[in-house]
N, C-alpha and C positions, 0 to 999 in steps of 0.2 A: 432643301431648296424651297422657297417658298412661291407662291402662285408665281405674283410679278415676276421674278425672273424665269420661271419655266415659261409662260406668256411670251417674253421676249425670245428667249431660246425657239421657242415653235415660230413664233410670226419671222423669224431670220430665215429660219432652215426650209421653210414651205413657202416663203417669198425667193427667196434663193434659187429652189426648185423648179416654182412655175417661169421664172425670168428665164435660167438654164435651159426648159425645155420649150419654151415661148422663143427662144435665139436658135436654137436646134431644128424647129419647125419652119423657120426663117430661111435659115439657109438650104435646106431642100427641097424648098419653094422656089428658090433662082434660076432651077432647071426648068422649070413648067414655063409654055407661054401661055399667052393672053395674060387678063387681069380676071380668075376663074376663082382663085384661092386667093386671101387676105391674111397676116397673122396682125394681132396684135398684143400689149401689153400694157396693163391701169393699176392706178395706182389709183386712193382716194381715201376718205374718211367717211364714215358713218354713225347717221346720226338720228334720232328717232326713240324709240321707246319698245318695250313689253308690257303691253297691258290689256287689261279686257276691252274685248267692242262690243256692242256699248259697255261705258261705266256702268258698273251696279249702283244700284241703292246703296251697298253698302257704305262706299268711300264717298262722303261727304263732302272733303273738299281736300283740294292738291296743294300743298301748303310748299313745296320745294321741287325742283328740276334739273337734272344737268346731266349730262351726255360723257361720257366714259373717253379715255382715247380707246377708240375704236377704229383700225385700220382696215382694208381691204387691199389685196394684192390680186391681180388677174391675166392670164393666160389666154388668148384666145385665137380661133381661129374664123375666116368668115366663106363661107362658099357662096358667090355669086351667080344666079342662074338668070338672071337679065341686069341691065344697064341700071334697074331699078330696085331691085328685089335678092335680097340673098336671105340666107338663115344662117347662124349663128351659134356657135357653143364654146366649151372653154373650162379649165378649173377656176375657182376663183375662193382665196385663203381669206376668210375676214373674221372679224371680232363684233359682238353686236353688244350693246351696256348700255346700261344707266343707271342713276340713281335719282330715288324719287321719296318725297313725305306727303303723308296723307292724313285726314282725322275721319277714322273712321267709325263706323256704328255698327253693331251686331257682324262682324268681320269673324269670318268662320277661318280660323287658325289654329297650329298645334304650337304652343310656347314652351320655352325653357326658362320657367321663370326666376330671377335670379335675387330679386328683394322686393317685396310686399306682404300679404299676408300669408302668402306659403310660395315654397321652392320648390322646383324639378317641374316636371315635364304636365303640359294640362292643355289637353284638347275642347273649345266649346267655341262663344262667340264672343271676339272683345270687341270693348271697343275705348276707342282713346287714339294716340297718335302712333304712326310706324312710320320706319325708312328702311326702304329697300336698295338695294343692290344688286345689279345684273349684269353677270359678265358672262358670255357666252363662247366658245371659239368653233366655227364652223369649215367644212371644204363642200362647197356650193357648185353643181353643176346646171346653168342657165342653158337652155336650149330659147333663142328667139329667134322671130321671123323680124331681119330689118328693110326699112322702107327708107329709100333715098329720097328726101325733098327737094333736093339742090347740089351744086358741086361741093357744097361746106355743109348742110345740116342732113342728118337722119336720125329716125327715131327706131326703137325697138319694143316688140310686144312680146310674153311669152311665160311661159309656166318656170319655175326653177323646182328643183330637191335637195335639200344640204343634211350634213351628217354630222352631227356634235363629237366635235372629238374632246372637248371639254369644258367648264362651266362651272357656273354658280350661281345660287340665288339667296345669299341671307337678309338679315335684316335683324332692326330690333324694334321692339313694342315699349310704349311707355305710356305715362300719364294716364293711366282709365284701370279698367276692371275687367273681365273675363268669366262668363257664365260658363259653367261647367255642361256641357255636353248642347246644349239649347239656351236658345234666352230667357227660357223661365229656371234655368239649373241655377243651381249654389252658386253665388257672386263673388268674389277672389280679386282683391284690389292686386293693379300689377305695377308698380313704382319702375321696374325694370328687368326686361326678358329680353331672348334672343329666339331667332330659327333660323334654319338651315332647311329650305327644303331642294340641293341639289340634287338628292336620292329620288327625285321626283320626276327629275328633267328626262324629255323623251329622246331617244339620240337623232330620229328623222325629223327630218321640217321640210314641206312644202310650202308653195306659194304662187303666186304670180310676181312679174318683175314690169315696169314701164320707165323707157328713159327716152333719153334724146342724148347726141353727140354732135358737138360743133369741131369742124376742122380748120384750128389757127391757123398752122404751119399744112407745109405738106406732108411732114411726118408726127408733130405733135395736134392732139386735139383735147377739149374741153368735155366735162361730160357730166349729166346729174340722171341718177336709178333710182327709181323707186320700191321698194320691193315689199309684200305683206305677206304674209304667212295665212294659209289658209286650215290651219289646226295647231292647237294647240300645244307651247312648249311643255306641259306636261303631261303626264300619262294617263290611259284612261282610267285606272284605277288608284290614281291619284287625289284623296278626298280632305287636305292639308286646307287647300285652298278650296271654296264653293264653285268655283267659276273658272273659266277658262283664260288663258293670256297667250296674246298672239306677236311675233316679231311686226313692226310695221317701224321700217326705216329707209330714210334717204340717204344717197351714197351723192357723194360730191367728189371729183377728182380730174386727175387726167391722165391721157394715154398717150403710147408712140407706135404708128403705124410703120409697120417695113414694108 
């Protein structure tokens, strides 16, 4: 079975899940009075990137962009403790990707390099052009505090932590040459290489999360998240890459309130 279809087989079975227990929370909420407890369920896409803050020196310039399908499925539920103010939490199944081209300089990478002046495996600094690939699959627990504006808008602030249940990050290198261990090591033209560094990937991620929700209907609403990671999707003793990469994506979609 290869990724794409296990990909789809997870985003069914854990979209499935949160819906199934998002409807289950609903309905044991019928007994409660007041308006104390909320549930809801979103759907959306996401959109954004993995990459270092700031850019480095190294990558010179961003030659290609484009965004993954990348879904988001979410459970949730809301406790209100005034007319204005409630807090918030929930599962939430999503996918985070991109793909991107760069040309870069002295770019501290381990290659497998597959035709130029030499073959197999060679760790130092290239530089020349790469494209990368990022596909991520996460289950994200958002804890926020929400602020009511008005009868239709509220926004949300708050820290989230998600758990990679699976992933990827290759990529291939091409057009340039590669210094053996530093920039001043043995030069090694590289015509065409490849990496894999998903043995890299760290499985925790935090972050903070900021959105706003507008309510169309009185049970559908409109909705955009913003969420960034505040460490890095690789490990600390991960030294493939020089530098750190962070998720920083927007979630677009919508929800139905019960």
């Amino acid at each position: 079975m290869n990724l794409e279809k296990q990909y789809k087989m997870n985003f069914r079975k854990i979209g499935c899940a949160v819906i199934v227990l998002t409807l289950a929370l609903s309905a044991a909420a019928q007994s409660e009075s007041g308006k104390k407890f909320e549930y809801r369920i979103k759907a959306g896409f996401n959109i954004g990137g993995t990459l270092p803050i700031p850019l480095p020196a190294e990558i010179r310039k961003i030659e290609s962009y484009s965004p993954t399908m990348a879904f988001t499925v979410e459970g949730s539920v809301l406790r209100w403790f005034t007319p204005k103010w409630a807090l918030t939490t929930g599962l939430r199944f999503e996918t985070k990707g991109m793909n991107a081209g760069a040309k870069v300089k002295n770019y501290q990478m381990t290659l497998l390099i597959e035709n130029g002046d030499k073959t197999g495996e060679m760790s130092g600094r290239f530089t020349g052009r790469i494209k990368t690939r990022v596909q991520n699959e996460y289950i994200t627990l958002p804890i926020l505090v929400v602020r009511e504006l008005s009868p239709r808008w509220e926004i949300k602030l708050g820290p989230y932590i998600a758990y990679r249940i699976d992933g990827s990050f290759t990529g291939s290198a091409f057009d340039g040459y590669i210094r053996d261990g530093d920039p001043t090591g043995t030069k090694v033209g590289v015509e065409s290489a490849t990496y894999d560094f998903g043995y890299g990937l760290r499985r925790f991620n935090w972050g903070g999360q900021f959105g706003a929700e507008w309510q169309a209907y009185r049970h559908l609403s409109v909705y955009a998240d913003l969420t960034c990671a505040a460490n890095s999707i690789f490990k600390k003793d991960f030294h493939s890459v020089s530098f750190d990469m962070y998720n920083l994506y927007l979630t677009i979609g919508f929800g139905y309130r019960f």
